[in-house]
C-alpha positions as CSV (number, residue, x, y, z in Angstrom):
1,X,51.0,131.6,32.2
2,X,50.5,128.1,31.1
3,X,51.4,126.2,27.5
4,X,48.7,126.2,25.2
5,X,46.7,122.7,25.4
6,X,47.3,120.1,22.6
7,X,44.2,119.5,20.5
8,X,43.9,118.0,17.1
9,X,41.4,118.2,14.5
10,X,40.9,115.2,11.4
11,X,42.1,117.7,8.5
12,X,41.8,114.6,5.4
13,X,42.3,110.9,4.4
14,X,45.0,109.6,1.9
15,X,44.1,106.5,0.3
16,X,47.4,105.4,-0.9
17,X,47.4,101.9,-3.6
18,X,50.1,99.7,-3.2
19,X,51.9,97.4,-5.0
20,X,53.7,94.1,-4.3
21,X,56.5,93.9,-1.1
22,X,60.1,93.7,-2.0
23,X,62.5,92.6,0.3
24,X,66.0,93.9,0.7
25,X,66.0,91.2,3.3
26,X,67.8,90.9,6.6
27,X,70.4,94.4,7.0
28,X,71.5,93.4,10.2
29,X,68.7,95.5,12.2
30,X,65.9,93.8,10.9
31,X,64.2,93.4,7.5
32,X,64.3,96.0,4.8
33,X,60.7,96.1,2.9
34,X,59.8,98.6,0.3
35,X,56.4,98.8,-1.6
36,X,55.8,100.7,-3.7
37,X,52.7,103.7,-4.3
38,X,50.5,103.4,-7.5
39,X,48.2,106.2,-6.9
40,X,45.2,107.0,-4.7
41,X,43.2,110.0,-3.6
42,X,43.2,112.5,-1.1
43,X,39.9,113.8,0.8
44,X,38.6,115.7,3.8
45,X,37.3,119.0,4.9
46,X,40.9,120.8,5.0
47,X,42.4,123.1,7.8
48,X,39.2,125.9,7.6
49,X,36.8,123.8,6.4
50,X,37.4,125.0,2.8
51,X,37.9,121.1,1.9
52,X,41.1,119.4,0.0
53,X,40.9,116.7,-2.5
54,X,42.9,114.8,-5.6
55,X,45.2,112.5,-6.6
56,X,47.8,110.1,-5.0
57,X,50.5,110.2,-7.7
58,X,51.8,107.2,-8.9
59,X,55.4,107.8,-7.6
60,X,57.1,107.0,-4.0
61,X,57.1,103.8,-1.8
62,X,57.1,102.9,2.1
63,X,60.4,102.2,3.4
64,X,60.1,99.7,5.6
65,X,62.4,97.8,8.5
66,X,61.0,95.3,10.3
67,X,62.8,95.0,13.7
68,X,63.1,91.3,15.3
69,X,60.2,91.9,17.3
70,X,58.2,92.6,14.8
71,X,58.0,96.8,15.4
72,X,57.9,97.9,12.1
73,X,59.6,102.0,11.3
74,X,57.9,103.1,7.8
75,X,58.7,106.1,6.1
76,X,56.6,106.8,3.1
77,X,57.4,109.4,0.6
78,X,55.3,110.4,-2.5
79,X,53.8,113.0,-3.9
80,X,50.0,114.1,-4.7
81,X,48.1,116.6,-6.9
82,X,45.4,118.1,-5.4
83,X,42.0,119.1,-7.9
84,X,43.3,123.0,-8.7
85,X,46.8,121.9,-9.2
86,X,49.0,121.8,-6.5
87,X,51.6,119.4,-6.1
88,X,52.5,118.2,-2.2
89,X,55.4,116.3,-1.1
90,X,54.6,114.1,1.4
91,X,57.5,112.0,3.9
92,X,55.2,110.3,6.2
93,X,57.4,108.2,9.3
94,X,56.0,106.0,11.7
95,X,55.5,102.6,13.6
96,X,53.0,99.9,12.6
97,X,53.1,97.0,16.4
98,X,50.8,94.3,17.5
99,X,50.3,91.0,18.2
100,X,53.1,89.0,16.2
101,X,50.3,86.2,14.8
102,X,48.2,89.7,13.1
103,X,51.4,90.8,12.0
104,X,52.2,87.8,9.9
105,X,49.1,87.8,8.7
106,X,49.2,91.4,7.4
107,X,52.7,90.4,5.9
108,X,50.8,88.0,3.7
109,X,48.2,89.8,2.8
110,X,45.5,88.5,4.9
111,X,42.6,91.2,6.3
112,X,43.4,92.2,10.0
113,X,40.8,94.3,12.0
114,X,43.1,97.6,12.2
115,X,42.0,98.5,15.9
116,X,44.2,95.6,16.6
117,X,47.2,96.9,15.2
118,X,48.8,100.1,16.5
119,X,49.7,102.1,13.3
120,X,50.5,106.2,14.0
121,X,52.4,108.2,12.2
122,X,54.0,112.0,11.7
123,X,53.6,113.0,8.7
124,X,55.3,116.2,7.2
125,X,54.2,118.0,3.8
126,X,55.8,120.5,1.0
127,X,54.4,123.1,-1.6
128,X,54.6,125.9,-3.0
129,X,51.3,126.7,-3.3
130,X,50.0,129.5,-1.5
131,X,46.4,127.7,-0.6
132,X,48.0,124.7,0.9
133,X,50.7,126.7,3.0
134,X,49.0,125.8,5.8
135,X,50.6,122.4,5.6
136,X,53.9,123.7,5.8
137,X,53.2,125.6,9.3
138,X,51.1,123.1,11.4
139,X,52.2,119.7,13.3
140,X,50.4,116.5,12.1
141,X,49.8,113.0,13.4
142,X,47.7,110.2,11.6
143,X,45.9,107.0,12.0
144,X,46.5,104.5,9.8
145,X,45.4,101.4,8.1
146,X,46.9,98.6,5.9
147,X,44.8,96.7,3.7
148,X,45.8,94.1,1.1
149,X,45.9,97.0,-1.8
150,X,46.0,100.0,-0.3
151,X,46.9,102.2,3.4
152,X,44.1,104.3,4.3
153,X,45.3,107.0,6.3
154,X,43.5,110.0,8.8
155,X,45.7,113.1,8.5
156,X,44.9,115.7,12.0
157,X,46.3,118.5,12.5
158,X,47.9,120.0,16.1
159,X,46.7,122.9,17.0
């Protein structure tokens, strides 16, 4: 018998706001970064179609090192509440690589096209809420985006 096939399905976006960059500056395997999470929302058509939505909450931050060729690992951890209640923990790790000129200019804060920049990430959810269980028991990978204010990312599931 053969492995199931991998598939995934777009599940929801997280808008996360974010603040100003600090630096931790040079660790000795690259730059430490952390910026912080105001808030945002959370939206898409859920796992069954039965739709998720609400609100970043305004705790967390995106751990940042940027390696000396400009990879960069992130791991975001926050938090949001969805519209009937449910808190979900959220660590989200990935890599953000391109062309070192974009990169710069994302570090300033200046628009870059994001098909130019390769930005994926794993992220990994907790609750205790019955309805959202389903992100406890699935796989997911996302697309992501980062904007001057905000990271916009597509949440799919594996199936």
């Amino acid at each position: 018998m053969a492995n199931p096939t991998l598939e995934t399905k777009y599940v929801f976006t997280v808008t996360a706001l974010i603040g100003a960059v600090m630096s931790a500056g040079e660790i000795g395997t690259g730059v430490r970064r952390i910026i912080p999470i105001h808030g945002g929302e959370v939206k898409g058509p859920g796992l069954d179609g039965e739709g998720i939505s609400g609100k970043v909450c305004a705790l967390g931050a995106d751990f940042q090192i940027i390696r000396p060729n400009e990879l960069i690992e992130l791991e975001a951890k926050y938090a949001f509440e969805t519209d009937d209640g449910a808190i979900v923990y959220v660590e989200n790790r990935g890599i953000r690589f391109g062309p070192v000129e974009l990169l710069q200019k994302l570090k300033r804060g200046e628009p870059v096209d994001p098909q130019l920049i390769y930005f994926r990430t794993h992220p990994r959810f907790e609750t205790g809420h019955d309805k959202y269980r389903w992100l406890m028991q699935h796989i997911f990978v996302a697309s992501a985006a980062r904007h001057t204010d905000r990271v916009i990312v597509d949440v799919h599931v594996v199936l």
